[in-house]
N, C-alpha and C positions, 0 to 999 in steps of 0.2 A: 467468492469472487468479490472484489473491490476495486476501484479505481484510484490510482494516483493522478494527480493534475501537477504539470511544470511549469515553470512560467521558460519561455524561448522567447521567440520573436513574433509567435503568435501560441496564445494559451492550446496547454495539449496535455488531453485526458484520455487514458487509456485504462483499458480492463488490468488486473492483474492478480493470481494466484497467489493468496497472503497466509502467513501464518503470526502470531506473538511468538518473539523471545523475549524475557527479561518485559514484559510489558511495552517492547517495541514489536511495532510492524518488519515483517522481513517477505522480502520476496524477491524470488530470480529473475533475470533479464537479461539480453543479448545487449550485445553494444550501442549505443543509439543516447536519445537524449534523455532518459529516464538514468544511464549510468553515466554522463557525462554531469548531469544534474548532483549527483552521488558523491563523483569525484570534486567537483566543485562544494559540496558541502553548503546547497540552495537549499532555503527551505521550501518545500513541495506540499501538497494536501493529499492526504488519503481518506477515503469517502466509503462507507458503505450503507447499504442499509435492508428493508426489508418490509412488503405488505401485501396488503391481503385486500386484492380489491374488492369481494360481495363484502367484506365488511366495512370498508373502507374507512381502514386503519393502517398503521405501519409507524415503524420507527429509521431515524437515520443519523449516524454517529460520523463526526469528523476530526481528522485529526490533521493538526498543520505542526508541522517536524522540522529538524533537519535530516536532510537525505548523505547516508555515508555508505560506502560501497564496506564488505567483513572481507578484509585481507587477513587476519590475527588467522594464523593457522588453526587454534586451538576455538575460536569463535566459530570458523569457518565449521572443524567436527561436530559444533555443539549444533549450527544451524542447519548442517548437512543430517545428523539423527532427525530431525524433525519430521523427516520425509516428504518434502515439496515440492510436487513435481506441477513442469508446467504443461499447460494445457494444447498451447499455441507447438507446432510442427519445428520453429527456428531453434536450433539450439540456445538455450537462456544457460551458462554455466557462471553466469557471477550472479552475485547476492548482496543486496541494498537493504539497510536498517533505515528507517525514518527511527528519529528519537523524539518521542513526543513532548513537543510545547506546551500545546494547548490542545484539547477535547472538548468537543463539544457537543451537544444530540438535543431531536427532537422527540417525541413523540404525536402520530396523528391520530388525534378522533374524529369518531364522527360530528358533524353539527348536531346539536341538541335542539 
């Protein structure tokens, strides 16, 4: 699980069921502003990350893309094999590439 962030009319961050192709981010979605974002060809941020609080440590990786909806038939088979199903009840049957920019990531330790 990961979050995409858009920029609209007011900033919007939402969960979303991710996998890599080709070293980009892909992941399905129903119509709304995450594929309106897509078709506009915005660059958007993808966020993930991950820790562990009794140790209180974690890491967290970003990536700021642009966002483009896989219409290419034969893209579409390659990111339809992947098996990405979503999580969320709404039908999501299209599919968003971010092509990455820039990455970037932390890691946390603890104070010493």
């Amino acid at each position: 699980m990961g979050r995409v962030g858009v920029c609209t009319q007011k900033p919007l961050v939402v969960p979303v069921v991710y996998a890599l192709l080709d070293d980009d981010v892909v992941f399905r979605t129903a119509p709304g502003e995450k594929l309106i974002a897509a078709a506009l060809n915005r660059t958007v941020a993808f966020e993930i990350d991950e820790y562990d609080l009794s140790a209180r440590t974690g890491w967290s990786v970003l990536v700021l893309g642009t966002a483009e909806e896989i219409v290419d038939r034969d893209e579409l088979r390659r990111v339809r094999a992947i098996g990405l199903e979503p999580w969320a009840g709404e039908v999501r049957d299209r599919y968003v590439r971010i092509r990455a920019e820039e990455v970037t990531g932390r890691r946390v330790q603890p104070a010493v």
